[in-house]
C-alpha positions as CSV (number, residue, x, y, z in Angstrom):
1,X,45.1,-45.0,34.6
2,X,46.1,-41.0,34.0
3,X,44.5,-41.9,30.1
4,X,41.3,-42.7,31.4
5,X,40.7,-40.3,33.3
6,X,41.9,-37.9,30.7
7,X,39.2,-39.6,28.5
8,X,36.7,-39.2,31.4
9,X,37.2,-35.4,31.5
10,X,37.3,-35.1,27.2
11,X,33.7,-37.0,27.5
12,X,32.8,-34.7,30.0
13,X,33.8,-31.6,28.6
14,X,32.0,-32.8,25.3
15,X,28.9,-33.8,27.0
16,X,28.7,-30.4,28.5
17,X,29.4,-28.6,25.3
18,X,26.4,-30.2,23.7
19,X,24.3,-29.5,26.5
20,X,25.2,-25.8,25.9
21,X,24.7,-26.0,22.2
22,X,21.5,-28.0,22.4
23,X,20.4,-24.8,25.2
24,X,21.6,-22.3,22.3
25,X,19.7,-24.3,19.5
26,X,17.0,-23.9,21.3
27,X,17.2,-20.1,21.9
28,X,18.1,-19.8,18.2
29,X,15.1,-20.9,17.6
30,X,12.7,-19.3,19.5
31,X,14.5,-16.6,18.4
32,X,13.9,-17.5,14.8
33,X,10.3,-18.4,15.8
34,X,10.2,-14.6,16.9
35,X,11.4,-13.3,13.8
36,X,9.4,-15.2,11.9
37,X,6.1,-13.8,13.2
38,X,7.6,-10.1,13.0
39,X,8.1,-10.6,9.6
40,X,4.7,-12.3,8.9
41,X,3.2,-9.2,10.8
42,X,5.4,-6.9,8.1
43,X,4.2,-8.2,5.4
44,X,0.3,-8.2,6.2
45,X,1.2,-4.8,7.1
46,X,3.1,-3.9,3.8
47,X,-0.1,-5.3,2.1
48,X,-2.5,-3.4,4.0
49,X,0.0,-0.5,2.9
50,X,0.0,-1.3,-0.9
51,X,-4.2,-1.8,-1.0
52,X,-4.5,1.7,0.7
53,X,-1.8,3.2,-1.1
54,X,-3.7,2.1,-4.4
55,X,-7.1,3.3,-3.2
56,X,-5.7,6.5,-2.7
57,X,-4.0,6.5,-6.0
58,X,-7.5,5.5,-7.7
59,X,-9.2,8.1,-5.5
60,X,-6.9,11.2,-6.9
61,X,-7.9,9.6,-10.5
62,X,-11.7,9.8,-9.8
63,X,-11.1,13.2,-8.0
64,X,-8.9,14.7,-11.7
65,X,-11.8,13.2,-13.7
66,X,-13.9,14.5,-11.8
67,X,-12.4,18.0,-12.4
68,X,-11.7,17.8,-15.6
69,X,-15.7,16.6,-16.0
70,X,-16.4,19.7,-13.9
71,X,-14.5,21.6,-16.0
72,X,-15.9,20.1,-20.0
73,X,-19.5,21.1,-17.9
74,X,-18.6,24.8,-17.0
75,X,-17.1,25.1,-21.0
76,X,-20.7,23.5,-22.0
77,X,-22.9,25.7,-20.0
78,X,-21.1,28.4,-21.4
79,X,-21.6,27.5,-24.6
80,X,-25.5,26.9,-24.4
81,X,-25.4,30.0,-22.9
82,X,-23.7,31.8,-25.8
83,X,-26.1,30.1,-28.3
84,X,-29.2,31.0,-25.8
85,X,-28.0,34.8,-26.5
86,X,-27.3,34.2,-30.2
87,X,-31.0,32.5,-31.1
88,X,-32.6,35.5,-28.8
89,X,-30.5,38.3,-30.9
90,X,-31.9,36.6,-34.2
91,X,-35.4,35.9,-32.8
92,X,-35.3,39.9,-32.5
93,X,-34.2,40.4,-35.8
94,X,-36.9,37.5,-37.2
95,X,-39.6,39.4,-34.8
96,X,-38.4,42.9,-36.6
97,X,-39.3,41.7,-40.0
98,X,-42.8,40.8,-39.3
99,X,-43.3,44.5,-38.1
């Protein structure tokens, strides 16, 4: 009778190891249930990262056209103003010859 009761205490043993890994399976995979939401929170986040980070980059475009607008504007002004003063000093000259 000692080899059944041997067998008894195997199917025991077993039955109580698969209790314990069924428990663990479980944990594992609230665990993995866990992880999967942190990482589905990462990557919105990552995303939301990337759109800002690309607004930003197209915002410091639009801000060095904008300067380099600014700047062909100032060089144009200039310019007009320099042929403003050149049409007066021949207007001058065109107003001395009628004298």
């Amino acid at each position: 009778m000692e080899g059944f009761e041997l067998l008894e205490d195997k199917v025991r043993k077993a039955a109580d190891l698969v209790k314990k890994l069924r428990h663990e399976n479980g944990r594992l995979a609230e665990e993995r249930d866990r992880a999967q939401a942190r990482l589905a929170d990462a990557e919105a986040g990552l995303k939301k990262a990337e759109a800002a980070a690309r607004k930003a980059e197209e915002g410091g475009a639009a801000a060095r056209e904008a300067e380099k607008l600014s700047a062909e504007l100032a060089a144009m002004k200039k310019d007009r103003d320099e042929v403003r003063r050149r049409i007066a000093a021949l207007v001058e000259v065109l107003e001395g010859l009628d004298g």
